[in-house]
C-alpha positions in Angstrom: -22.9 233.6 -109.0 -23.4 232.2 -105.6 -22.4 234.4 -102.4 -19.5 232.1 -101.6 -18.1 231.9 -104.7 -18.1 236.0 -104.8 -17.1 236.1 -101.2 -14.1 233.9 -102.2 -13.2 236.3 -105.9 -13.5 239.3 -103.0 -11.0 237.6 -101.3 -9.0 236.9 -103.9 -8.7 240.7 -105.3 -7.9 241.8 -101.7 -5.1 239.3 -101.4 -3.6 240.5 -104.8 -3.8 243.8 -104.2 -2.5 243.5 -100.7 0.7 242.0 -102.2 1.2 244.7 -104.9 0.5 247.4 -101.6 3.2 245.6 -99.9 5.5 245.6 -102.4 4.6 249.4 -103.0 5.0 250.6 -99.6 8.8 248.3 -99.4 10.0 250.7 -102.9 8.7 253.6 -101.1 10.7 253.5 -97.8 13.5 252.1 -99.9 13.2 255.2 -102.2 12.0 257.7 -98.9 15.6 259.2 -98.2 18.5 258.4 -101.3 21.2 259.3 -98.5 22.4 255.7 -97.9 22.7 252.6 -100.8 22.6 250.0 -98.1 19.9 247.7 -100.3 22.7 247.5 -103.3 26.0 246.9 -100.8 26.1 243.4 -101.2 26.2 241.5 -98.3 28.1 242.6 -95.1 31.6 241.5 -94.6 33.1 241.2 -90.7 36.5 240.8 -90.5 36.0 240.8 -87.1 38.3 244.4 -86.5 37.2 246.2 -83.2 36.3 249.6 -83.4 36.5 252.5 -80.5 35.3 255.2 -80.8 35.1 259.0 -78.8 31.6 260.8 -78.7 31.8 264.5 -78.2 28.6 266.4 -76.9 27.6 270.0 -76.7 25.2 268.8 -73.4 26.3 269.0 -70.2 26.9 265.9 -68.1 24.0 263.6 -67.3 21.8 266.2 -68.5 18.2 264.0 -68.9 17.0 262.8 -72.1 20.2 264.5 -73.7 23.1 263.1 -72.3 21.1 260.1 -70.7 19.9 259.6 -74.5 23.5 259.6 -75.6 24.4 256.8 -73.3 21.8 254.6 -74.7 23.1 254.9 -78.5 26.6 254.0 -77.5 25.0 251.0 -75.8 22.5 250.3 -78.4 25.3 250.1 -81.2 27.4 248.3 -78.7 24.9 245.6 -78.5 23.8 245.6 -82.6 27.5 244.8 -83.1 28.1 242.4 -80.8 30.7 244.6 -79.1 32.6 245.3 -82.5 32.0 249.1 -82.3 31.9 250.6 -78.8 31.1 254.3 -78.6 32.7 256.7 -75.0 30.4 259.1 -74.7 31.7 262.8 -73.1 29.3 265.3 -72.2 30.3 268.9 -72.8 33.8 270.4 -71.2 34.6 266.5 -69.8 37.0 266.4 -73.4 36.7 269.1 -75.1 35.0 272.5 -74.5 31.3 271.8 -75.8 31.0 274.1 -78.5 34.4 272.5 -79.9 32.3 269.5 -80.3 32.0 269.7 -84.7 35.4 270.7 -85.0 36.9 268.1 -82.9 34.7 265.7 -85.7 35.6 267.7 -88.4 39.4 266.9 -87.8 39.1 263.6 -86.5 40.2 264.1 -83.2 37.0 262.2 -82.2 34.8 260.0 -84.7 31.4 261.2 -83.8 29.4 264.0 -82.1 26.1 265.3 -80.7 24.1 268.6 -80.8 22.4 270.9 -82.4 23.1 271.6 -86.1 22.4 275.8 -85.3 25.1 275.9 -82.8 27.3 276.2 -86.4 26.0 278.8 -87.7 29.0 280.9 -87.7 30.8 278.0 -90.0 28.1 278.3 -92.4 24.7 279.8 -92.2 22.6 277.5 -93.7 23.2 274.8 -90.7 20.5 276.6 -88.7 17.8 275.2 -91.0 18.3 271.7 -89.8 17.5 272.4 -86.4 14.5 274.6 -86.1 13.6 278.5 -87.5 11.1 280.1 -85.9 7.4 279.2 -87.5 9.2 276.6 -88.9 7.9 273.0 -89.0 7.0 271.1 -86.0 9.0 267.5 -85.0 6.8 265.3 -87.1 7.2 267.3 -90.3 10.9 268.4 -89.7 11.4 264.1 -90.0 9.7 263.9 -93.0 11.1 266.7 -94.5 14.9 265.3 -93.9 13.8 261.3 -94.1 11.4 262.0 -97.1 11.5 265.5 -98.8 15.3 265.8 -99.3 16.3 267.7 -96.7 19.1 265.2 -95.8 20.7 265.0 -99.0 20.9 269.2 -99.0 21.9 268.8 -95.1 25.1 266.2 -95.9 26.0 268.8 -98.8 26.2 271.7 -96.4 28.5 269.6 -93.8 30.8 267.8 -96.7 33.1 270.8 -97.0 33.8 269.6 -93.0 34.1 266.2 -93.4 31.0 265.4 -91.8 27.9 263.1 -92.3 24.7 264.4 -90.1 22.0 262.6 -88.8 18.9 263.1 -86.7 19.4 262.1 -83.7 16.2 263.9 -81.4 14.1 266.9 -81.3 12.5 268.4 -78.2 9.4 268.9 -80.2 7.1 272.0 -79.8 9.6 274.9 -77.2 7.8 276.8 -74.7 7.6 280.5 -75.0 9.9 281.2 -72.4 10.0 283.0 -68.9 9.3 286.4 -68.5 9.3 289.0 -65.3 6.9 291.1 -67.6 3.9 290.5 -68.6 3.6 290.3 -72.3 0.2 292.2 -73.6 1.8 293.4 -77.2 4.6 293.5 -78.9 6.2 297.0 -77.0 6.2 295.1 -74.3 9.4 293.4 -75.9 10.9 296.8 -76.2 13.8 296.9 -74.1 13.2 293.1 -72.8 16.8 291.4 -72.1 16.4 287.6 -72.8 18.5 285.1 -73.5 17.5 283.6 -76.3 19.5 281.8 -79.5 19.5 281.6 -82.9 17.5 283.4 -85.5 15.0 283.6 -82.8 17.4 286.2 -81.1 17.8 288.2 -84.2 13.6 288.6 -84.6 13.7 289.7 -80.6 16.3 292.3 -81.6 14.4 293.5 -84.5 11.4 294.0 -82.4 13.3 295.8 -79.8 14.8 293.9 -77.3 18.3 292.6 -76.5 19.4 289.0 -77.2 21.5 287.7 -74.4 24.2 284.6 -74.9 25.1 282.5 -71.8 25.2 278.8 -70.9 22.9 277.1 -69.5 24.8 277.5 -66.0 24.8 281.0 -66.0 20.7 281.6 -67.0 19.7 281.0 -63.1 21.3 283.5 -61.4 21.4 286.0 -64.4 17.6 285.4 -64.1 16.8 285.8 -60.5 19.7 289.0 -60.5 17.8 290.5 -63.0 20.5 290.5 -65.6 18.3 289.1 -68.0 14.6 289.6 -67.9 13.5 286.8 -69.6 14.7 282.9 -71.0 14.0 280.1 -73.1 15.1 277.2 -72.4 13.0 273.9 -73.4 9.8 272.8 -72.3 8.2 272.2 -69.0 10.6 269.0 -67.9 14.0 270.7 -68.2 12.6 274.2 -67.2 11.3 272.3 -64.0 14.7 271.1 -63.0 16.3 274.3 -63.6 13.8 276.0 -61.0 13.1 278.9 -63.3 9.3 278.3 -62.0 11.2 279.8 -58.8 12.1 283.1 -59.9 10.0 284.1 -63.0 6.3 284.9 -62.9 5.2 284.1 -66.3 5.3 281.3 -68.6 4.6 282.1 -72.2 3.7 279.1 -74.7 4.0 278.3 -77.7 7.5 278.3 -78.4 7.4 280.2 -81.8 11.1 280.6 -82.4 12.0 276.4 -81.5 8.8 274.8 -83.1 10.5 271.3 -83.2 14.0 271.5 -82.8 15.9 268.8 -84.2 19.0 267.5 -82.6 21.4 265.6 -84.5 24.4 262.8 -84.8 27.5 263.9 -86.8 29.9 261.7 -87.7 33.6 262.3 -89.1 33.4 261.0 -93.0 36.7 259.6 -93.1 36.3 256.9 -90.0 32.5 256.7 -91.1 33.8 255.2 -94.7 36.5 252.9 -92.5 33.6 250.9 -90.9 32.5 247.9 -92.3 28.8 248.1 -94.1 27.1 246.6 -91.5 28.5 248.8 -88.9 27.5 251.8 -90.6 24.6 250.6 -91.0 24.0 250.0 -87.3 25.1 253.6 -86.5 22.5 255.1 -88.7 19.9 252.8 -87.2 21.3 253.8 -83.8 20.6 257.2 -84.5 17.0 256.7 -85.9 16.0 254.9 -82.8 17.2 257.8 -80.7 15.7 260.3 -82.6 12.6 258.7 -81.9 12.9 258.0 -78.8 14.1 261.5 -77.5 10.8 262.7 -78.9 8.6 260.4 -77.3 10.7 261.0 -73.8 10.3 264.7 -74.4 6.2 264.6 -75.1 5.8 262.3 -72.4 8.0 264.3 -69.7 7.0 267.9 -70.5 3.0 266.7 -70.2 4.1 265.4 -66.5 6.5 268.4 -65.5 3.6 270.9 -67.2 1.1 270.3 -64.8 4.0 270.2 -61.9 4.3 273.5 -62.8 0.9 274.4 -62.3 0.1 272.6 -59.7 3.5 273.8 -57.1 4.3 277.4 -58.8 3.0 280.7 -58.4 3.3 281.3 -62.0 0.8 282.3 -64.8 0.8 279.9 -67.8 -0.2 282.1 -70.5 -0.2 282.3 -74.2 0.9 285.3 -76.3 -1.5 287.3 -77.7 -2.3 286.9 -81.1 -1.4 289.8 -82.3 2.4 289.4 -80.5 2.6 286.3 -82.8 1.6 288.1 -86.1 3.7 290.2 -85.4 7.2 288.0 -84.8 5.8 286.2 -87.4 6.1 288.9 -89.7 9.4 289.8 -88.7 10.6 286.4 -89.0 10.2 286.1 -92.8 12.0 289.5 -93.0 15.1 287.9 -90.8 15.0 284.7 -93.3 14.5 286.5 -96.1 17.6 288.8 -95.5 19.6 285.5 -94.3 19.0 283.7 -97.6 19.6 287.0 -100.1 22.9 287.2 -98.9 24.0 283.2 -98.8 23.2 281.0 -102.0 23.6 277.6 -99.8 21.0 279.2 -97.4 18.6 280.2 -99.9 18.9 276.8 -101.9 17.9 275.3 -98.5 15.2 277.3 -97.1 13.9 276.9 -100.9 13.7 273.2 -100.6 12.3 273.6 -96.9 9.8 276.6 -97.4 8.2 274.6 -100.5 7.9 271.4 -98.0 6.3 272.9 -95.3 3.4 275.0 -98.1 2.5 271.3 -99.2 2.5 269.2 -95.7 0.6 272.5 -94.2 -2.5 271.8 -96.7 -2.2 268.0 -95.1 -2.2 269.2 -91.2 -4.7 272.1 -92.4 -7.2 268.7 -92.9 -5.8 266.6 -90.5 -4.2 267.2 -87.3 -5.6 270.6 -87.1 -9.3 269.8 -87.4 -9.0 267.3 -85.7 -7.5 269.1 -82.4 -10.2 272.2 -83.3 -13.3 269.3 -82.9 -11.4 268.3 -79.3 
């Protein structure tokens, strides 16, 4: 056989098995997340019907990458439907108080909301696992956990008793630490500490001594610098910068064990979902993917700017915990979870699902992303 004439059969294979790859990889993303049957809707009817809609929001305001995010998914979906759907978007307290924002869906009294899916927690426990637990998984693997490993599908089951569809819609990606008057050197040195601090987060702080402080976000300055608290988290280095807490605190503790990836989310009421026209809905939940990527990406690409902003202007150390701190919340993370999903059957069917995902994708990053940032 002549070198052409093999180069050519070569070809050939490749070209077949391209096509079979391609049609492979289209089942795959079709089959990825079974939340949506947009592929067997039949075409997309517009009877032309205008839609407005109200956006409720648990950020304040013009608050960057959050709010200013916001503003480009009501325009985004604005433009995708040629004006057929426009979305008002209120930051928190402008309508409605902000942490009124899922029951102002729930009911109806506006058609679509933003947040943070742990701010519910007192509606029903298992909502906290769709945001971020502490050692949780990172950004990356919290989207194909949801997109890919069914965490959706268990996520629209915990909100249907609402009458609410979620969707990503961000994630801050890996949380700082927080900032501390006190130097951290073990884990007595949390003894005693008052920070304000969310979430299950707060509850492993109380277990290992300390005191877990609630306050808005416009109260943490001056509760800060008057020594009512002793110590915050807050985000990462872009936000923290523009709150000026590189002002007032001395240390600034990395990695953010309690917020590893902290998704954000869209919720929508079910009722005036199910009223939109296919293609509309469809346009929504793309809407909400973009933004969810896009808030990522803004997040990675502010906090590596503000970061060295920090170090460069501040007379603050940026340190890391010691190892043995983080074996140690580490330890008594698993025993807050583990308590949290004894005593709730949603919570435990959840953290199931989501425990067994991260085992699997960790023997991936163990190989990947982690040897990889080890031979940096």
């Amino acid at each position: 056989m002549k070198d052409n004439e093999r180069s050519s059969i070569s070809r050939s294979k490749f070209l077949r098995a391209s096509a079979i790859g391609a049609v492979g990889v289209g089942l795959a993303l079709n089959s990825c997340s079974r939340t949506t049957d947009e592929s067997n809707s039949g075409p997309a009817v517009n009877t032309g019907k205008k839609f407005r809609w109200n956006m409720v929001t648990t950020w304040p305001p013009n608050l960057p990458v959050l709010a200013e995010g916001l503003k480009m998914f009501a325009q985004w979906v604005d433009n995708m439907s040629a004006g057929q759907l426009k979305i008002k978007v209120y930051g928190g307290g402008e309508l409605i108080p902000a942490l009124e924002a899922f029951d102002a869906v729930s009911s109806g009294t506006a058609e679509i909301g933003s947040g943070a899916s742990y701010y519910w927690a007192g509606k029903a426990a298992a909502t906290q696992f769709f945001a971020s637990i502490p050692f949780g998984l990172n950004a990356q693997q919290m989207n194909a956990w949801l997109y890919c490993g069914g965490g959706i599908e268990l996520w629209e089951e915990v909100y249907a008793p609402f009458n609410v569809i979620p969707m990503p819609g961000g994630n801050t990606g890996v949380q700082m630490g927080g900032w501390f008057n006190r130097k951290i050197n073990s884990i007595h040195d949390l003894k005693g500490l008052k920070m304000r601090i969310p979430g299950l987060g707060g509850k492993v702080l109380v277990r290992a001594g300390g005191t877990a402080v609630l306050s808005a976000g416009s109260e943490i300055y001056t509760n800060l610098e008057r020594g009512v608290i002793d110590a915050t988290e807050w985000i990462g280095p872009y936000h923290d910068y523009l709150m000026g807490f590189h002002q007032i605190a001395d240390y600034y503790y990395y990695p953010g064990w309690h917020e590893p990836g902290t998704t954000l989310e869209i919720f929508v009421n079910k009722h005036k979902f199910e009223q939109l026209p296919k293609h509309l809905q469809v346009i929504v939940k793309t809407a909400a993917a973009r933004l969810n990527i896009w808030m990522l990406s803004e997040f990675e690409a502010q906090n590596a700017e503000y970061l060295q902003k920090i170090r460069n202007e501040a007379d603050v150390e940026v340190l890391s915990f010691p190892d043995d701190v983080i074996a140690e919340l580490r330890t008594i993370s698993k025993e807050v979870i583990d308590e949290l999903v004894e005593g709730d059957a949603m919570s435990r069917k959840v953290y199931e699902s989501l425990s067994s995902f991260q085992k699997k994708i960790g023997g991936w990053a163990a190989v990947s992303e982690k040897k990889f940032y080890s031979a940096l």
